[in-house]
C-alpha positions in Angstrom: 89.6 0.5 -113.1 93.1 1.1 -112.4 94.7 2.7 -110.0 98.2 4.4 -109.7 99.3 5.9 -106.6 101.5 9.2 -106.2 102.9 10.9 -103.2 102.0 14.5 -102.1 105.6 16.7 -100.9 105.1 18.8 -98.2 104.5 21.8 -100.5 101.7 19.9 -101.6 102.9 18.8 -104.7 102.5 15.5 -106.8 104.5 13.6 -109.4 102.0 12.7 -111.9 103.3 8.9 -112.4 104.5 8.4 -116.1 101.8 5.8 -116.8 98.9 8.8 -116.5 101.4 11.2 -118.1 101.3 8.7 -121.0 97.4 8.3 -121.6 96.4 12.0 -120.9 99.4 13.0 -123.4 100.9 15.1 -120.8 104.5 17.0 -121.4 106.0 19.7 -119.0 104.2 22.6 -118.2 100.8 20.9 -119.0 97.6 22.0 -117.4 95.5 19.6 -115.3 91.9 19.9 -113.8 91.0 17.8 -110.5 87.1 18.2 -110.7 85.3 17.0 -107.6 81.6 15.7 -107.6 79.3 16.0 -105.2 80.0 12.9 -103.4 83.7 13.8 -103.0 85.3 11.7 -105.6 88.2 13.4 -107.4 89.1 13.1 -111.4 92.2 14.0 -113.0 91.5 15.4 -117.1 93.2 17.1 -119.6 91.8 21.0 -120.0 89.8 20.8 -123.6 91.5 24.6 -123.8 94.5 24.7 -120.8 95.5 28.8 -122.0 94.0 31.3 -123.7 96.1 30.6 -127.0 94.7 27.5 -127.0 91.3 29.2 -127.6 91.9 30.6 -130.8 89.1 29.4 -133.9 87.3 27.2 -131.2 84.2 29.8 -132.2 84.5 29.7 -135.9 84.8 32.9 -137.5 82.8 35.9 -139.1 82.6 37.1 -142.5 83.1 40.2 -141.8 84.8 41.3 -138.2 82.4 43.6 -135.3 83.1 46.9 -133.9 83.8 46.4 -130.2 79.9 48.0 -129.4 78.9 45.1 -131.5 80.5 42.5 -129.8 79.1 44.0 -126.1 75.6 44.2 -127.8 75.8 40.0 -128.3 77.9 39.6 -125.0 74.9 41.4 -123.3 71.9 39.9 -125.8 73.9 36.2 -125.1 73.9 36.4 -121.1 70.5 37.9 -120.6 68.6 34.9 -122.6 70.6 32.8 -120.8 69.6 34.0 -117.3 65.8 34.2 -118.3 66.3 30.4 -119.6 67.6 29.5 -116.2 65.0 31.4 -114.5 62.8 29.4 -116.0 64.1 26.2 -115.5 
């Protein structure tokens, strides 16, 4: 594994070296996520989906579109099986 240092300001900001700018594709303006694990090691990734824009057709789409009370009816009907699975689990 390689390592690249960078130096924090005292604003607490970074300069992402150009070497990790390079392999995550990164241009200015870019998105970055620093996920932590439980045992306090930190990794730097690419969002899949950094704004909402970025979203659109990442669900497919419907032959025909749904009334706003039919798109609460599957928000509702989706997160209620879901907490019953994890009650479950």
């Amino acid at each position: 594994m390689k390592q690249v240092i960078a130096t924090v300001t005292s604003k607490g900001q970074i300069t992402v070296p150009a070497e990790v700018r390079e392999t995550l594709g990164l241009e200015a303006g870019a998105k970055l996520i620093f996920a932590i694990d439980d045992e306090g090691n930190i990794f730097l990734r690419k969002p899949r989906f950094p704004d909402v824009r970025s979203l659109a057709g990442a669900a497919g789409s419907l032959k025909q579109p749904m009334s706003w009370k039919e798109m609460l009816a599957t928000a509702y009907e989706d997160r209620f099986t879901q907490a019953r699975s994890e009650a479950h689990a």
